[in-house]
LOTORFI-131275 format. One line per 3 residues: for each residue x, y, z of N, C-alpha, C, O. Coordinates in Angstrom, 3 decimals. Example, Ala and Ser with C-alpha at 12.3 -4.5 7.8 and 13.67 -1.06 7.14 Angstrom:
2
13.190 -5.690 7.800 12.300 -4.500 7.800 13.200 -3.300 7.800 14.236 -3.319 8.465  12.850 -2.250 7.080 13.670 -1.060 7.140 12.900 0.030 7.870 13.409 1.138 8.039;
***
This chain:
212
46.727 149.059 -42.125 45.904 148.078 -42.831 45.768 148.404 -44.315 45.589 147.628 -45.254  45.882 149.619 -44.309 45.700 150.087 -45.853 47.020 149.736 -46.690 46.885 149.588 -47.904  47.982 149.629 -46.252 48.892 149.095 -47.075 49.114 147.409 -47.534 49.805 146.824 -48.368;
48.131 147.015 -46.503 48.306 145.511 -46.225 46.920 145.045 -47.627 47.062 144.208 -48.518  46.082 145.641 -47.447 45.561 145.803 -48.669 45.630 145.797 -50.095 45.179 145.028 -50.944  46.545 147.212 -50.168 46.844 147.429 -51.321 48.139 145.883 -52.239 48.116 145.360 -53.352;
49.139 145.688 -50.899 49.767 145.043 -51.458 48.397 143.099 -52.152 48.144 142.675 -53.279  48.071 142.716 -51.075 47.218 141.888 -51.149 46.390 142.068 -52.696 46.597 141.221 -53.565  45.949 142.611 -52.817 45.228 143.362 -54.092 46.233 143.455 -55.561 45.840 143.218 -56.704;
47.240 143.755 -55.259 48.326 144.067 -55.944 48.681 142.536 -56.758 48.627 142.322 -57.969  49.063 141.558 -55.632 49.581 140.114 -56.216 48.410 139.166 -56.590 48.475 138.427 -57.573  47.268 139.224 -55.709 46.107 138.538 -56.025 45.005 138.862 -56.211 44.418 139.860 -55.791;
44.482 137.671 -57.144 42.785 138.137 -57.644 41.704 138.188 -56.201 40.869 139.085 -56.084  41.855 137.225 -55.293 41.074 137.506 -54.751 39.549 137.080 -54.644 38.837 136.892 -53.657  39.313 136.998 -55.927 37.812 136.229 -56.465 37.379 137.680 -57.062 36.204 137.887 -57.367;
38.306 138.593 -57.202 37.629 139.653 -57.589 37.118 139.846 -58.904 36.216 140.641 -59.169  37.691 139.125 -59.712 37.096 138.959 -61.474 35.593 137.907 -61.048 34.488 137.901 -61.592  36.009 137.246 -60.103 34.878 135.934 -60.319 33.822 136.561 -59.711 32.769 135.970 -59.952;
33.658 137.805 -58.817 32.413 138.279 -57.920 31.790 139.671 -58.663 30.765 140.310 -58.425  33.000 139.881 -59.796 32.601 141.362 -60.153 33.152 142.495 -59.555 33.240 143.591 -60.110  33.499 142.250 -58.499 33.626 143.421 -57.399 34.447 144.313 -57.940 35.234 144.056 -58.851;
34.256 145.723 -57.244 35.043 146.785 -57.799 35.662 147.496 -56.383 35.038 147.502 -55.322  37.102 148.135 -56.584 37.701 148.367 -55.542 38.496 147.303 -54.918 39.049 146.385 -55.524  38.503 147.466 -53.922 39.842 146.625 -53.384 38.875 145.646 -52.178 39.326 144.958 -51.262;
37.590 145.848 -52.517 36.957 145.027 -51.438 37.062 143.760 -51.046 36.602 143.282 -50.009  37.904 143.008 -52.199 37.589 141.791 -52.208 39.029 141.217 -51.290 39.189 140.223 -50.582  40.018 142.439 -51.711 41.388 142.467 -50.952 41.266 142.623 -49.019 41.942 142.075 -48.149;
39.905 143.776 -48.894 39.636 143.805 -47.237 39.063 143.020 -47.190 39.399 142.519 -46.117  38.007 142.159 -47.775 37.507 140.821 -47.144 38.458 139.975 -46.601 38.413 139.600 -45.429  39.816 139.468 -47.849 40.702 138.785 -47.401 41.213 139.562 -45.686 40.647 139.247 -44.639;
41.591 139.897 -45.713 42.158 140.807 -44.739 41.557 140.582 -44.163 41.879 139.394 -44.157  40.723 140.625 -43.449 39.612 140.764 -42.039 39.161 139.321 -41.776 38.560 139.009 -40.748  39.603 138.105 -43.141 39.364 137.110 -42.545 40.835 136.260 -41.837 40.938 135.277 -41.102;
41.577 136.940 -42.304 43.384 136.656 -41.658 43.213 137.046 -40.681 43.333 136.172 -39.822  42.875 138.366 -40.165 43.173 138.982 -38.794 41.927 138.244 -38.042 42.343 138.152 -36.887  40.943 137.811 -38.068 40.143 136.900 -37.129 40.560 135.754 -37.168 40.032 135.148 -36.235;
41.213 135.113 -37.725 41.686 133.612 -37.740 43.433 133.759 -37.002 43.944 132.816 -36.398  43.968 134.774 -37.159 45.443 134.825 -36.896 45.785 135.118 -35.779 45.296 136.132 -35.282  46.835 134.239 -34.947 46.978 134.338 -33.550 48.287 134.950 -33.561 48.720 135.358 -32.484;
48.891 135.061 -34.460 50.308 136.255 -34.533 50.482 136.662 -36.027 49.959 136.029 -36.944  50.916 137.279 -36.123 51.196 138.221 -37.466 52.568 139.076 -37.689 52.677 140.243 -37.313  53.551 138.381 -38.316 54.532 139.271 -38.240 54.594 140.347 -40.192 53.967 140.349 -41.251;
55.688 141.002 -39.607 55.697 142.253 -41.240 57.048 142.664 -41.156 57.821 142.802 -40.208  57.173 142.875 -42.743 58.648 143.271 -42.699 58.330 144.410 -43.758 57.553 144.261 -44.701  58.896 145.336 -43.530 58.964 147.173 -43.941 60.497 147.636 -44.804 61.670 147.317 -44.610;
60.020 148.271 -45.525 61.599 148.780 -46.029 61.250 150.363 -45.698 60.227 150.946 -46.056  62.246 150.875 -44.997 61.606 151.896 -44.316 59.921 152.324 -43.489 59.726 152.369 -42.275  58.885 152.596 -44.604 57.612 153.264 -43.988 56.824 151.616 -45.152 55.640 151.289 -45.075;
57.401 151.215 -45.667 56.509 150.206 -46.902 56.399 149.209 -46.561 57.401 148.705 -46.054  55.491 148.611 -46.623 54.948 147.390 -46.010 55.293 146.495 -47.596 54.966 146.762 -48.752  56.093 145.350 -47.004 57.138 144.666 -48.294 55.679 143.283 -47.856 54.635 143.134 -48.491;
55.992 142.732 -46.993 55.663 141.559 -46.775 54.589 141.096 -45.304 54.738 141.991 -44.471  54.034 140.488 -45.006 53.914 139.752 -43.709 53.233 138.025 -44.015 52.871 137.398 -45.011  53.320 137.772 -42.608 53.159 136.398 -42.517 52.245 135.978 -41.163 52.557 136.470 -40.078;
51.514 135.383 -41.230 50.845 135.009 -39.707 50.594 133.254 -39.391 51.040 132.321 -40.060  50.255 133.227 -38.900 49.349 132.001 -38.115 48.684 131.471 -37.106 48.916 131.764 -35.933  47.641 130.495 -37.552 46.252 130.238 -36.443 46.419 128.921 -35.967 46.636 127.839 -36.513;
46.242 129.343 -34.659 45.840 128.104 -33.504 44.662 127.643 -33.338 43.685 128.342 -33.069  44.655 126.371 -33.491 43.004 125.709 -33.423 42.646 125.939 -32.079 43.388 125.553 -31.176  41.571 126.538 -31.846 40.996 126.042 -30.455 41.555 127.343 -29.547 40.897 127.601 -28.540;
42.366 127.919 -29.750 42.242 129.719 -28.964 41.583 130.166 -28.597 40.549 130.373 -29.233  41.713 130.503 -27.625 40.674 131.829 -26.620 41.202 132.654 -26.525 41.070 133.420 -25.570  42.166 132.856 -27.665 43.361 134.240 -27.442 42.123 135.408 -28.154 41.091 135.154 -28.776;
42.590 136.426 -27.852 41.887 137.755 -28.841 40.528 137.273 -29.319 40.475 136.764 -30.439  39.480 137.374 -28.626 38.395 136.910 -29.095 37.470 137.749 -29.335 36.574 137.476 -30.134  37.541 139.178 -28.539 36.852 140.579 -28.645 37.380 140.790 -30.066 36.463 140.887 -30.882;
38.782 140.902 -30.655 39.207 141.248 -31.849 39.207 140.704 -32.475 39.408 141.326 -33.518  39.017 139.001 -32.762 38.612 137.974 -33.844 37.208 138.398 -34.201 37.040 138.487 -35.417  35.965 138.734 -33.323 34.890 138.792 -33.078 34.574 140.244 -33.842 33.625 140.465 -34.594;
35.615 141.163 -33.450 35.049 142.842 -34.484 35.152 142.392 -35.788 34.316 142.872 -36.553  36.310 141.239 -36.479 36.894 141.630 -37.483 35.952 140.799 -38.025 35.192 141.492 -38.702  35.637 139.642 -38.053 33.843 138.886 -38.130 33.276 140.064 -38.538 33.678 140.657 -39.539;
32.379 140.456 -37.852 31.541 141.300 -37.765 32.016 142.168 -39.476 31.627 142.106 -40.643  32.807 142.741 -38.877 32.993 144.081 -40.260 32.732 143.003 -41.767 31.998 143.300 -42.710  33.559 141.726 -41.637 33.813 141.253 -42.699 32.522 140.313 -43.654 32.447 139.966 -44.833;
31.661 140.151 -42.502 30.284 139.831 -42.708 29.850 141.065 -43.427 29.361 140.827 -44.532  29.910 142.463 -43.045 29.045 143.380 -43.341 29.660 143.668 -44.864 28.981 144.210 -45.736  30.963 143.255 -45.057 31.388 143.789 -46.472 30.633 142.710 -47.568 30.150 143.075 -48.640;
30.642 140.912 -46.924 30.166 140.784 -48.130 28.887 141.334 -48.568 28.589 141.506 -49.750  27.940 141.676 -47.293 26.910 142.775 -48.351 26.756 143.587 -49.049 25.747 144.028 -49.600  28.083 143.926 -49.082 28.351 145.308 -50.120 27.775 145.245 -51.505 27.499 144.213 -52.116;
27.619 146.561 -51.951 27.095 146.605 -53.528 27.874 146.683 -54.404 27.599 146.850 -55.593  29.642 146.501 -53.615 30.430 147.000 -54.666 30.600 144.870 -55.144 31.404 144.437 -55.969  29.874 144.233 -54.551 30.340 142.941 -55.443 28.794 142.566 -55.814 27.746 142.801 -55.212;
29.048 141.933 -56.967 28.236 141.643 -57.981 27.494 140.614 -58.004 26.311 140.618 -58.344  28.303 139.396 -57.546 27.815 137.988 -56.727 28.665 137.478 -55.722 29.812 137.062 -55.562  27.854 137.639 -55.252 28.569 137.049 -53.252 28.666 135.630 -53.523 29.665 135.108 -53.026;
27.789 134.756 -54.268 27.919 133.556 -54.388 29.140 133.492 -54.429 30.022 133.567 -53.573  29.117 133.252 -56.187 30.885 133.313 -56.893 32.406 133.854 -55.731 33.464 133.235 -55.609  32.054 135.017 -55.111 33.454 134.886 -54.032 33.286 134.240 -52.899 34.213 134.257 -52.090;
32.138 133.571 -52.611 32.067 132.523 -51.908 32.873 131.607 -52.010 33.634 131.219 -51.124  32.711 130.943 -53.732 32.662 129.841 -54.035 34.538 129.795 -54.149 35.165 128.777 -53.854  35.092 130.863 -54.542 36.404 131.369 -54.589 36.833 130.404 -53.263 37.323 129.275 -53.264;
36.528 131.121 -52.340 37.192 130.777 -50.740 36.967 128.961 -50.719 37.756 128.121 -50.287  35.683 128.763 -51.313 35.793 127.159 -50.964 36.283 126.342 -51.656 36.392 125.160 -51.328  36.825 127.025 -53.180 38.101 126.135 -53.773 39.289 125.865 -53.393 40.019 124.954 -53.783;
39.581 127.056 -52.247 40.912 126.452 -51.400 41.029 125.930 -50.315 42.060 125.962 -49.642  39.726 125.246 -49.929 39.156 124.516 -48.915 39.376 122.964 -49.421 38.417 122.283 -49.782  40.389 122.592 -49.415 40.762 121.394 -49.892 41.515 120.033 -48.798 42.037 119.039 -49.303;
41.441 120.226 -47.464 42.132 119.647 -46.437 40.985 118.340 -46.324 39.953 118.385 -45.654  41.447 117.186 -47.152 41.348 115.877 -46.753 40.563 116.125 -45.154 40.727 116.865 -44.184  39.470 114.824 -45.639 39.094 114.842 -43.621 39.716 114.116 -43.127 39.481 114.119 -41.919;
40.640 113.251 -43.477 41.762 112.372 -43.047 42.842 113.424 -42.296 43.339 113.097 -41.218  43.107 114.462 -42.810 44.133 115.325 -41.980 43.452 116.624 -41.469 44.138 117.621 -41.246  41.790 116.619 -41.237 41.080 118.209 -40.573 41.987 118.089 -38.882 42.756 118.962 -38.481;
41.675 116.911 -38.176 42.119 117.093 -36.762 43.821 116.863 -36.801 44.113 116.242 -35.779  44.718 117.069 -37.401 46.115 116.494 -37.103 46.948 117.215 -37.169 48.132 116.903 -37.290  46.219 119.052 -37.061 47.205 119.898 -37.007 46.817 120.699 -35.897 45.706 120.679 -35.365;
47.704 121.343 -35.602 47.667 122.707 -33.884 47.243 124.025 -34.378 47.036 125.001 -33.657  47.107 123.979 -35.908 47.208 125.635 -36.411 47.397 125.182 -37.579 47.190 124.038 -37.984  48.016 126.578 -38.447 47.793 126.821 -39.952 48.906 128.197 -39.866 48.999 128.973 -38.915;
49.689 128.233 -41.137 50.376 129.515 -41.642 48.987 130.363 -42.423 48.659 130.049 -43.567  48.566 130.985 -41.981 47.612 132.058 -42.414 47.748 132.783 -43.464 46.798 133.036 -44.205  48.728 133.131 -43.625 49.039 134.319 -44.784 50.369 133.968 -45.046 50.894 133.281 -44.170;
51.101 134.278 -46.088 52.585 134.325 -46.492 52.293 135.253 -47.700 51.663 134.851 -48.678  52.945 136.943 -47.549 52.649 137.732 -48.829 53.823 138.178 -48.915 54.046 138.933 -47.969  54.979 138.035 -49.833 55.785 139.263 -50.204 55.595 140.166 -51.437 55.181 139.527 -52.405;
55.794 141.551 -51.676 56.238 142.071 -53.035 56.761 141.701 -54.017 57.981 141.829 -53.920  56.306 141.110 -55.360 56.757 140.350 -55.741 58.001 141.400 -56.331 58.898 140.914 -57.019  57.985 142.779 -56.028 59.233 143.673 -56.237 60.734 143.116 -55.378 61.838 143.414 -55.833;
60.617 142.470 -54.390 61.347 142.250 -53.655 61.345 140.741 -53.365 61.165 140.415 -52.191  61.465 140.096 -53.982 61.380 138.605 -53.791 62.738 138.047 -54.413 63.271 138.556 -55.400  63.157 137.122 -53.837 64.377 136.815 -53.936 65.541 137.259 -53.565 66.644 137.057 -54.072;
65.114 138.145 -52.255 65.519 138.908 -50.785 65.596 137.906 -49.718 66.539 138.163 -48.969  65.007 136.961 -49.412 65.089 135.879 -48.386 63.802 136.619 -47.175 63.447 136.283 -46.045  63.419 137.678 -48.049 62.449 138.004 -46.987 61.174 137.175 -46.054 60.991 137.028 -44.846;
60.340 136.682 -47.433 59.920 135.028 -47.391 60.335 134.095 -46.295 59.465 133.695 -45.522  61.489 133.737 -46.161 62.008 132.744 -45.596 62.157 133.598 -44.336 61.281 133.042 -43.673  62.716 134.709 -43.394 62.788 135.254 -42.487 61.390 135.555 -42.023 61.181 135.496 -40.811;
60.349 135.888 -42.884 59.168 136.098 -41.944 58.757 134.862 -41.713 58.112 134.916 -40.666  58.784 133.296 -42.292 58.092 132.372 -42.144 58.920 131.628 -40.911 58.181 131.257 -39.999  60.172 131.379 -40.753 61.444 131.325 -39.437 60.924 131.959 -38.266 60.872 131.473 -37.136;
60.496 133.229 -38.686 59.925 134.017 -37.300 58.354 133.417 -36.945 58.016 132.966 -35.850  57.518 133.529 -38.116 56.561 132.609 -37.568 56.572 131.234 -36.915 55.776 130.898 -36.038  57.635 130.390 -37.462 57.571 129.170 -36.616 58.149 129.401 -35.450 57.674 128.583 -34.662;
59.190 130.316 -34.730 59.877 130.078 -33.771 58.529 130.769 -32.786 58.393 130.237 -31.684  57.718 131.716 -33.078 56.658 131.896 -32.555 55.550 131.109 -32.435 54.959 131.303 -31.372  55.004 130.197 -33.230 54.593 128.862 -33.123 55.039 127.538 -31.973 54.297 126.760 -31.374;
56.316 127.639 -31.963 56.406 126.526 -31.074 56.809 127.001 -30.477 57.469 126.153 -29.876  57.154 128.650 -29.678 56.755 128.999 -28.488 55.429 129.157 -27.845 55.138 129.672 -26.765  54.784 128.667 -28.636 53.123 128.739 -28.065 52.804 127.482 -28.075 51.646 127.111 -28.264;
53.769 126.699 -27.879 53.820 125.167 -27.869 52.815 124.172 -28.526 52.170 123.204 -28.122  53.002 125.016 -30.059 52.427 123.797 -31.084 53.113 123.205 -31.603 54.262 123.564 -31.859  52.410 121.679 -32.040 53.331 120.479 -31.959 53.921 120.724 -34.315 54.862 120.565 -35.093;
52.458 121.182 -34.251 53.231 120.895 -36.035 51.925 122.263 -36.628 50.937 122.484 -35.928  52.176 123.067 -38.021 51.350 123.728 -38.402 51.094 123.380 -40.033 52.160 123.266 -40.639  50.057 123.214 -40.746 49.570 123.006 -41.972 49.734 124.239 -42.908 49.386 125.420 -42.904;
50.405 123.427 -43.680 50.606 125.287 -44.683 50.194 124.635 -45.996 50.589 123.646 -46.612  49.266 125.543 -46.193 48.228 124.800 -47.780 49.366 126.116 -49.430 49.779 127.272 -49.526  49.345 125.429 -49.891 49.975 125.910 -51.289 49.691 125.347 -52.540 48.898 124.405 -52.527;
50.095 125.658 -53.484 49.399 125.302 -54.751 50.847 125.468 -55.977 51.722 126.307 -55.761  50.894 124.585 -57.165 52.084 124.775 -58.241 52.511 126.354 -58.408 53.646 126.754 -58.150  51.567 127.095 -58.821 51.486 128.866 -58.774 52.578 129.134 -58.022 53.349 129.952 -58.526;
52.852 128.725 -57.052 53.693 129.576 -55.957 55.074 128.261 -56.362 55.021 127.343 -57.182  56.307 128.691 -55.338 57.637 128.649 -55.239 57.076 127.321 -54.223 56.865 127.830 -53.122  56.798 126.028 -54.176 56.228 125.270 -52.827 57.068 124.461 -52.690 56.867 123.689 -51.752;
58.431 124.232 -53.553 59.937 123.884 -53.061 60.689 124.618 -51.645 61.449 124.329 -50.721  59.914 125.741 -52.181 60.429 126.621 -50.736 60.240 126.304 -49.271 61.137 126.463 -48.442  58.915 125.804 -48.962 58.719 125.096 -47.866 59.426 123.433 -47.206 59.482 123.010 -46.051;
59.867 122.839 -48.475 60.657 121.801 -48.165 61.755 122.070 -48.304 62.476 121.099 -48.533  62.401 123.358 -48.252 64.170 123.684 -48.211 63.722 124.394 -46.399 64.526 125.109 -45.801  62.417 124.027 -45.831 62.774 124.779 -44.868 62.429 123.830 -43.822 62.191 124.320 -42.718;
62.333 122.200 -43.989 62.081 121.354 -43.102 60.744 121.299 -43.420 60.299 121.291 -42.272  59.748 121.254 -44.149 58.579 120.935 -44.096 58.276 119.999 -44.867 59.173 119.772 -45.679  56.995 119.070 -45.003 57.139 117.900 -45.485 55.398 117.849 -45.919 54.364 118.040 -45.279;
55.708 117.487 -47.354 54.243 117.243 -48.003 53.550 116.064 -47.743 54.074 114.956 -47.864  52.469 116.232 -47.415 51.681 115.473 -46.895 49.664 115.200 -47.299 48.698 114.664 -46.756  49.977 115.993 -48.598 48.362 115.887 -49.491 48.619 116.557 -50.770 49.080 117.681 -50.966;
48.229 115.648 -51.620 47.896 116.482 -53.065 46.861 116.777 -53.582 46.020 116.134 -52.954  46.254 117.478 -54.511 45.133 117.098 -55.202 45.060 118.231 -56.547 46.048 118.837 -56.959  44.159 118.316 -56.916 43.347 119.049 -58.203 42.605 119.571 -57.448 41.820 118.990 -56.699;
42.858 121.388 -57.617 41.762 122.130 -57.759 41.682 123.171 -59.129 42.378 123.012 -60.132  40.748 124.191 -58.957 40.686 125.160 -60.303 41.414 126.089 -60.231 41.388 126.669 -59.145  42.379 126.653 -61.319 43.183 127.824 -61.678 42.560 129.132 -61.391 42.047 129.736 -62.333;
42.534 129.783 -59.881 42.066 131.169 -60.014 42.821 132.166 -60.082 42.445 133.311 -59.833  44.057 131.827 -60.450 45.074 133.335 -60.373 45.660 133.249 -61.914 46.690 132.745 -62.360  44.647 133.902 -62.492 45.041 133.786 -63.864 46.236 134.242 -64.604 46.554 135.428 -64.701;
46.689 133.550 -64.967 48.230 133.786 -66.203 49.969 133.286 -65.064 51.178 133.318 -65.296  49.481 133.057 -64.389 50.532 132.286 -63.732 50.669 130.566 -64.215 51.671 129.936 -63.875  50.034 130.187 -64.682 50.188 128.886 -65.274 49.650 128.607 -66.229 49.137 127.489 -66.198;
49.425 129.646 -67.910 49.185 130.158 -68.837 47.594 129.773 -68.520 46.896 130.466 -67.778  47.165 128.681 -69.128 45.603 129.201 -69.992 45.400 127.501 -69.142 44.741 126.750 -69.861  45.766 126.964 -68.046 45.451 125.885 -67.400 44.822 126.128 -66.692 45.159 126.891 -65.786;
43.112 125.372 -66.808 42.368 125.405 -66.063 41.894 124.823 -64.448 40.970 124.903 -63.638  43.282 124.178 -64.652 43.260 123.121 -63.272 44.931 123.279 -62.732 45.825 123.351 -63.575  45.200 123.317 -61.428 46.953 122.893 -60.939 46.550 121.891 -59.345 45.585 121.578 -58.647;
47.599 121.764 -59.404 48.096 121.509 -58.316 48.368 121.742 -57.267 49.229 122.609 -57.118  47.739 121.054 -55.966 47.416 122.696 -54.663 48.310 120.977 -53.764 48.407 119.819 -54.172  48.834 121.736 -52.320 49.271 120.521 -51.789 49.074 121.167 -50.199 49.057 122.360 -49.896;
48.963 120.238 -49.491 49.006 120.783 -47.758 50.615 120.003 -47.665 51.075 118.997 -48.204  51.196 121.047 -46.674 52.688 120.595 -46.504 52.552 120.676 -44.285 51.835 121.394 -43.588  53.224 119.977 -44.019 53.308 119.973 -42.396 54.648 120.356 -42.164 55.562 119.725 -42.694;
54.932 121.650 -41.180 55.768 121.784 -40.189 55.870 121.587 -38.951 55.205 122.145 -38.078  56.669 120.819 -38.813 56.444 120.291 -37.254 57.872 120.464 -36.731 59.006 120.392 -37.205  57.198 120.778 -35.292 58.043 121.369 -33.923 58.590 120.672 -33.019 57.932 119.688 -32.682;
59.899 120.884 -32.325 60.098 119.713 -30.880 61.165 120.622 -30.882 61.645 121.379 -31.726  61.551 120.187 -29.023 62.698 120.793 -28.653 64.109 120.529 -28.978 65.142 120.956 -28.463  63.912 119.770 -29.901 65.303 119.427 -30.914 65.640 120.409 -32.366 66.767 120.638 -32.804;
64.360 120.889 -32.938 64.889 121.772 -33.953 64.854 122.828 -33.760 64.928 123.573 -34.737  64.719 123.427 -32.371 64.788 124.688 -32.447 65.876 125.819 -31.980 65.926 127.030 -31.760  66.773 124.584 -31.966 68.225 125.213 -32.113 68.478 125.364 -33.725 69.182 126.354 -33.926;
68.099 124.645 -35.009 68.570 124.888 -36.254 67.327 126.013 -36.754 67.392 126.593 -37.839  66.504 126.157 -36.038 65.679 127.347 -36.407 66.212 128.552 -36.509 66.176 129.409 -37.392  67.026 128.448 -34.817 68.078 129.282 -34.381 69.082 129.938 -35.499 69.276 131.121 -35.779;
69.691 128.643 -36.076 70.861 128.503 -37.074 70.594 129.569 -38.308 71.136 130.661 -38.479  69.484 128.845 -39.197 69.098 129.438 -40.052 68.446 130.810 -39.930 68.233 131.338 -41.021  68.110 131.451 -38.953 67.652 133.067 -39.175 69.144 133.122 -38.917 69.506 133.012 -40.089;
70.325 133.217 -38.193 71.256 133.685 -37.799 72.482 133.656 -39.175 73.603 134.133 -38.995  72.132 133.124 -40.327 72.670 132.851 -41.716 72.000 134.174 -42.101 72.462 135.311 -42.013  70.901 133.799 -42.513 69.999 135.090 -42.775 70.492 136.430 -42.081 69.990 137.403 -42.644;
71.040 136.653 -41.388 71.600 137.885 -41.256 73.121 138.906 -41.786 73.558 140.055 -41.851  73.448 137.442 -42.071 74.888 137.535 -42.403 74.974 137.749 -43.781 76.074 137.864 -44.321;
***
């Protein structure tokens, strides 16, 4: 977990300028709220180094509920911590990326939870192999489609070179500062991947490129 941290911490703010916080707390908050929401979690290592992972959540699970339920718990107890300054403000962090139209809250099975690589190692296809493995694990747990929320900041061409299809736009506020210079506002979008027993032979296809 400690590496999963550090990297997390490493690429993103976190809300950690916006709460004050000192240390990487704001990096285990994230963390502990992935692993209670995440019904699989995959990682990719270069040797002992944790490069990347990827997960995703099923609405409505009764999977792991003793371990959704510890990681609650701990993650409640951190925001009391003294190492953050205002709990409000990283509150308010988390509910700027709370942006899912109530037109599309019920029309998904799940959510891609996390997508982190090194940005040392990007442009490895690593990205694309952990997110392949997440879906083929997805619609073996026979969900029909999963919501993956993204924003201009990131590469979000990437998800439509992989069969996924945008399906919400909007305006929210710039919290990852200097990725889109001194703009106070971008562009965040929910994109849908969806599953059937027809694409999961080219799911097949494409990790099996990826190896070659």
């Amino acid at each position: 977990m400690k590496q999963a941290v550090k990297l997390l911490s490493k690429e993103w703010n976190l809300g950690k300028k916006e709460s004050g916080a000192t240390n990487d707390i704001c990096a285990w908050i994230y963390l502990l709220d992935i692993l209670e929401e995440s019904e699989k979690i995959v990682k990719y290592k270069d040797k002992n180094k944790l490069i990347g992972f990827c997960g995703y959540s099923k609405d409505g699970s009764k999977k792991h509920l003793i371990r959704k339920m510890f990681y609650r718990i701990i993650k409640n107890k951190l925001f009391k911590s003294k190492n953050i300054r205002n709990v409000d403000a990283l509150k308010a962090y988390y509910d700027n990326y709370d942006y899912t139209s109530e037109k599309l809250k019920n029309c998904f099975d799940g959510e891609v939870s996390i997508l982190i690589v090194d940005k040392n190692y990007r442009g490895r296809k690593i990205g694309k192999k952990l997110l392949l493995n997440i879906f083929e694990l997805a619609e073996k747990d026979d969900m029909k489609n999963l919501k993956i929320l993204t924003d201009e900041s990131c590469n979000y061409k990437f998800y439509e070179n992989l069969g996924c299809k945008k399906v919400y736009e909007t305006i929210v506020e710039n919290k990852e500062n200097g990725k889109l210079g001194d703009n106070l506002k971008e562009k965040a979008f929910i994109y849908e991947k969806k599953f059937n027993k027809w694409n999961h032979m080219k799911l097949e296809r494409q990790k099996r490129c990826l190896t070659i």
